[in-house]
C-alpha positions as CSV (number, residue, x, y, z in Angstrom):
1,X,243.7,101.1,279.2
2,X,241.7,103.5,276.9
3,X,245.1,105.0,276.3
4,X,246.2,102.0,275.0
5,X,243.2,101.3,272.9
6,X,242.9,104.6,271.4
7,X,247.1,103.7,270.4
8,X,246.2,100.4,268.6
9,X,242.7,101.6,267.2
10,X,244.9,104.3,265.2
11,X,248.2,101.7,264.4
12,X,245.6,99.4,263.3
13,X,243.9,101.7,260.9
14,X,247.3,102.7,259.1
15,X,248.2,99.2,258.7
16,X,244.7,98.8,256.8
17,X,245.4,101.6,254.9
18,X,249.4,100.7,254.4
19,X,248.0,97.7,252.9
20,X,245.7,98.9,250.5
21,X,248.2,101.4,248.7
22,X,250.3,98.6,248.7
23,X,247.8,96.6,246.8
24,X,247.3,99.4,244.2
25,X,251.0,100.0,243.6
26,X,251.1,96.3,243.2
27,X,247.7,96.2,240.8
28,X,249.4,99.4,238.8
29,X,252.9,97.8,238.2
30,X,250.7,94.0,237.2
31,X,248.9,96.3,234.6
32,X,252.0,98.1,233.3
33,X,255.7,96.4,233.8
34,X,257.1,92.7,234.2
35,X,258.2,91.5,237.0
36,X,262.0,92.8,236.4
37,X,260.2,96.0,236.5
38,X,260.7,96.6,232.2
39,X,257.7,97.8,230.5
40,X,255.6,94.8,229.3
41,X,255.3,96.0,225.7
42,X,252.8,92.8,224.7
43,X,250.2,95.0,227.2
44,X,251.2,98.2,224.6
45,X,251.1,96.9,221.6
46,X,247.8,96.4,219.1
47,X,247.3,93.2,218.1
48,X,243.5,94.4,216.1
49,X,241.0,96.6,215.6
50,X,237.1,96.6,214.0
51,X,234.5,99.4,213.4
52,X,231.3,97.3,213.3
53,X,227.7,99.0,213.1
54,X,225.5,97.9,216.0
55,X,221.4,97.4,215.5
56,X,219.6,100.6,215.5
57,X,218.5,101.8,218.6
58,X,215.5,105.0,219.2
59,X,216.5,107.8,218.6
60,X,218.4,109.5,221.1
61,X,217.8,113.6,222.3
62,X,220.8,115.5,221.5
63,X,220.7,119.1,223.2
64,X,221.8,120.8,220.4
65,X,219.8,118.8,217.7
66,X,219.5,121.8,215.2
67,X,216.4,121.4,213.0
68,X,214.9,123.8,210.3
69,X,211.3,122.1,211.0
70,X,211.3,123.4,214.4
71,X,213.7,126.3,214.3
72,X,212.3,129.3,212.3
73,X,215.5,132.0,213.3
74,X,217.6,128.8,211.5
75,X,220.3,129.7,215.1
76,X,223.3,127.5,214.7
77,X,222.9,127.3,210.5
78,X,225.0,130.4,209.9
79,X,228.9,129.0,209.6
80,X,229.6,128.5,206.0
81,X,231.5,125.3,205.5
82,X,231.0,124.6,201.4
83,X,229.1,125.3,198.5
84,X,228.5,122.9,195.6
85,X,226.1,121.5,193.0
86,X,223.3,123.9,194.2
87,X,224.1,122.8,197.5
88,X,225.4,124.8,200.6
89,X,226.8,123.5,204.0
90,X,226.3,125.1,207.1
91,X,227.5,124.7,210.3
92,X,230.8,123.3,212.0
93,X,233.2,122.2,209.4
94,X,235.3,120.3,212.4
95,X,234.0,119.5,216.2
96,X,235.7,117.0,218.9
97,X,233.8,114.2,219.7
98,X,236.1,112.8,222.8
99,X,239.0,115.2,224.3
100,X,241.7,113.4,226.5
101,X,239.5,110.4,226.9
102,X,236.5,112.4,228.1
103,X,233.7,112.3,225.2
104,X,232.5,115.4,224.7
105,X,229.0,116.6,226.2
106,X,225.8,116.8,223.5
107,X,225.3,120.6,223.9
108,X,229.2,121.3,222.6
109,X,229.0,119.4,219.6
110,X,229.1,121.0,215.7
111,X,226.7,119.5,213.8
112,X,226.1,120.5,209.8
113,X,222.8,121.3,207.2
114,X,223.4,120.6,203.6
115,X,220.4,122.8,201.9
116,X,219.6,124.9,198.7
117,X,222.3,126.9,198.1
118,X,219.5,129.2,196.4
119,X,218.0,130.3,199.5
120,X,221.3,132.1,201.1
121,X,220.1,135.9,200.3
122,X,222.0,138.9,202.2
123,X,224.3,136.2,204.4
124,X,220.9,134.1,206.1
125,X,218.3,132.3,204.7
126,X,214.7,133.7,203.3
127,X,212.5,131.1,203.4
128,X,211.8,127.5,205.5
129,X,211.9,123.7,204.5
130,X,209.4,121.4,204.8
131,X,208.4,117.6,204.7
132,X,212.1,116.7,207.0
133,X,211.9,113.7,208.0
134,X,211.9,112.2,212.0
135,X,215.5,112.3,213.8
136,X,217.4,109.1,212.4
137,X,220.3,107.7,213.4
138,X,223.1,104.7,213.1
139,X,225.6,103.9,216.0
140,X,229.1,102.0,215.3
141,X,231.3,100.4,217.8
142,X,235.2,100.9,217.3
143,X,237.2,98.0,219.9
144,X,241.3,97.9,219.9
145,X,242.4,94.6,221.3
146,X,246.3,94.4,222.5
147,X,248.6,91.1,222.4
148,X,247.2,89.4,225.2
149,X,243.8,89.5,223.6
150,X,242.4,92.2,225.7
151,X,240.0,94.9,224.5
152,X,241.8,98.6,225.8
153,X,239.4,100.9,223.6
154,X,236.1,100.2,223.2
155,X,234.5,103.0,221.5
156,X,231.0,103.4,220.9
157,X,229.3,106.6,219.1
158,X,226.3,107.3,217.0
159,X,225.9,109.2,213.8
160,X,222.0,111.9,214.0
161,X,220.7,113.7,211.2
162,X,217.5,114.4,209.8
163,X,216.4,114.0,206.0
164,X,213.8,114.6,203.4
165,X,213.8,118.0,203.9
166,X,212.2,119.9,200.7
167,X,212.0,123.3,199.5
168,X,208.7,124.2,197.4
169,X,207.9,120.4,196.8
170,X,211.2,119.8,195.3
171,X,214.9,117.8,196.5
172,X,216.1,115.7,199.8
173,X,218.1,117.8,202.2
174,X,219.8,117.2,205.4
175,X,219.3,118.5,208.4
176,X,221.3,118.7,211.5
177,X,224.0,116.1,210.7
178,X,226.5,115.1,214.2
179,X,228.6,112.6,215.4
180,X,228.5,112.1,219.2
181,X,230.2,109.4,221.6
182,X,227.7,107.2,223.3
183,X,230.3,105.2,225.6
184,X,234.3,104.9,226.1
185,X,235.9,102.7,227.7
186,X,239.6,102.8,228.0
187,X,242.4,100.5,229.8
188,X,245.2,102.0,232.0
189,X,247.9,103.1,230.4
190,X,246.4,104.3,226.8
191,X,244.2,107.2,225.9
192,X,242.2,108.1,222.6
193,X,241.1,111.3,221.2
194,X,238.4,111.5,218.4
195,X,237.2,114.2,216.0
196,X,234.3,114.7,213.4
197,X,234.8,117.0,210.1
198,X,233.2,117.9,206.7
199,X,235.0,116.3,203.6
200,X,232.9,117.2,201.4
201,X,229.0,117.6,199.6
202,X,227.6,116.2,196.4
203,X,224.8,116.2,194.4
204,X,223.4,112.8,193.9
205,X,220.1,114.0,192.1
206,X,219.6,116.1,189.4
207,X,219.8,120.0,188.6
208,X,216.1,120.6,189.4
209,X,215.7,118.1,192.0
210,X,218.7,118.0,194.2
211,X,219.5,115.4,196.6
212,X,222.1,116.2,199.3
213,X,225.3,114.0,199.4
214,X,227.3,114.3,203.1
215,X,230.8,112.9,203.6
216,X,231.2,112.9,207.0
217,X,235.1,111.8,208.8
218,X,235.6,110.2,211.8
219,X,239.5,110.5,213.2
220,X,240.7,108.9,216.1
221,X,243.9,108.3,218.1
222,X,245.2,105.8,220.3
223,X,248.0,106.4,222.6
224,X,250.3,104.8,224.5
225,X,253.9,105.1,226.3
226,X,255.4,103.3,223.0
227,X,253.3,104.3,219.6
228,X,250.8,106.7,218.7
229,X,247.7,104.8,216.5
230,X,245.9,106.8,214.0
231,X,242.8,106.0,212.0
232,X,240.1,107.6,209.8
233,X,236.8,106.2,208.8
234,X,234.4,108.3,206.2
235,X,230.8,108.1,206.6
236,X,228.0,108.6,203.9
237,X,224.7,110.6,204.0
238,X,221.9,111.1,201.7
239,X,218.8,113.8,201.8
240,X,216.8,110.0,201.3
241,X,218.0,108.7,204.6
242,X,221.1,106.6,203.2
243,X,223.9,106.1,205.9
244,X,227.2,104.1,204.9
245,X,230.5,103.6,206.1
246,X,233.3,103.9,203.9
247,X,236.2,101.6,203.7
248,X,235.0,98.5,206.1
């Protein structure tokens, strides 16, 4: 009798368990294919997409958050991106924000300084900034939707950097500029990739009293078994705090 028990204790659990792959395989193909088994291209396709900025939040800690205020040996400020208009950028001039659908952790991020180009003597820097302002930050949501109306990326990251920074009482520089993912969320079957970089630095004060201009580019990629999406999206920083998004 235990014999027999012991038979249908172990029959009954790989029915149990028989079942349940058969309910994924069955969940999978729902997600994926029609019912004559051809790829349900409505599921692939984009139907939209929106970049919307979301209400500021506090500040959040970054790891790496590379500040002049509190960092006297300037560590991390050495990689020269650009120079102009009295200006220098230093830093990462590219860093990935989410790899194969995995964002990226805070301590592996670039992040980039646009400061007096005047105070780069023998490859480093001679002297310290002062008056930066506290961390500040602005977070964007990026959502795909597909034909059935359903959102398959929903991308949410948040642009840091500190401001105000001045050198003997005089211009607005940045400090510590990033882009870092603060949530992904991404349907079966599609994957996304994204990726910060310099474009470029301006000027927008005068000769004697800079104030730091940073272009900052967002690219991302959405993929699928039929098309490969690509966008990009510029944002806008000022040494006076200004943060814009170009082109929506």
């Amino acid at each position: 009798m235990n014999k027999f028990n012991g038979v249908f204790q172990k029959v009954q659990s790989l029915t149990v368990f028989g079942l349940f792959m058969l309910g994924m395989s069955l969940g999978s193909v729902k997600a994926q294919d029609k019912a004559d088994g051809t790829i349900d291209q409505d599921y692939y396709k984009i139907s939209s997409m929106e970049v919307v900025e979301l209400e500021s939040e506090a500040p959040q800690e970054l790891e790496n958050f590379v500040s002049l205020r509190h960092d006297s040996s300037n560590k991390g400020l050495s990689g020269y991106i650009m120079a102009a208009d009295q200006l220098i950028a230093l830093g990462q001039k590219v860093w990935t924000i989410v790899e194969k659908g995995r964002p990226v952790v805070s301590s592996d991020l670039g992040t980039v300084s646009v400061l007096p180009e005047e105070l780069r003597t023998n490859g480093g820097f001679s002297a310290r900034l002062s008056g930066w302002s506290a961390p500040k930050q602005a977070t964007y949501r990026v959502v795909y939707k597909n034909l059935y109306g359903m959102e398959v990326v929903n991308f949410k990251f948040t642009i840091h950097f500190q401001y105000n920074g001045q050198y003997q009482g005089k211009g607005r520089y940045i400090s510590g500029a990033t882009m870092a993912a603060n949530n992904l969320d991404v349907a079966w079957g599609y994957s996304f990739n994204a990726k910060s970089e310099v474009v470029s630095i301006t000027n927008r004060g005068s000769e004697a009293n800079p104030v730091a201009g940073l272009t900052l580019r967002l690219s991302y990629a959405v993929s699928t078994v039929l098309k490969d999406s690509r966008s990009t999206y510029d944002f806008h920083l000022t040494g006076t705090g200004g943060v814009s998004g170009i082109g929506f």
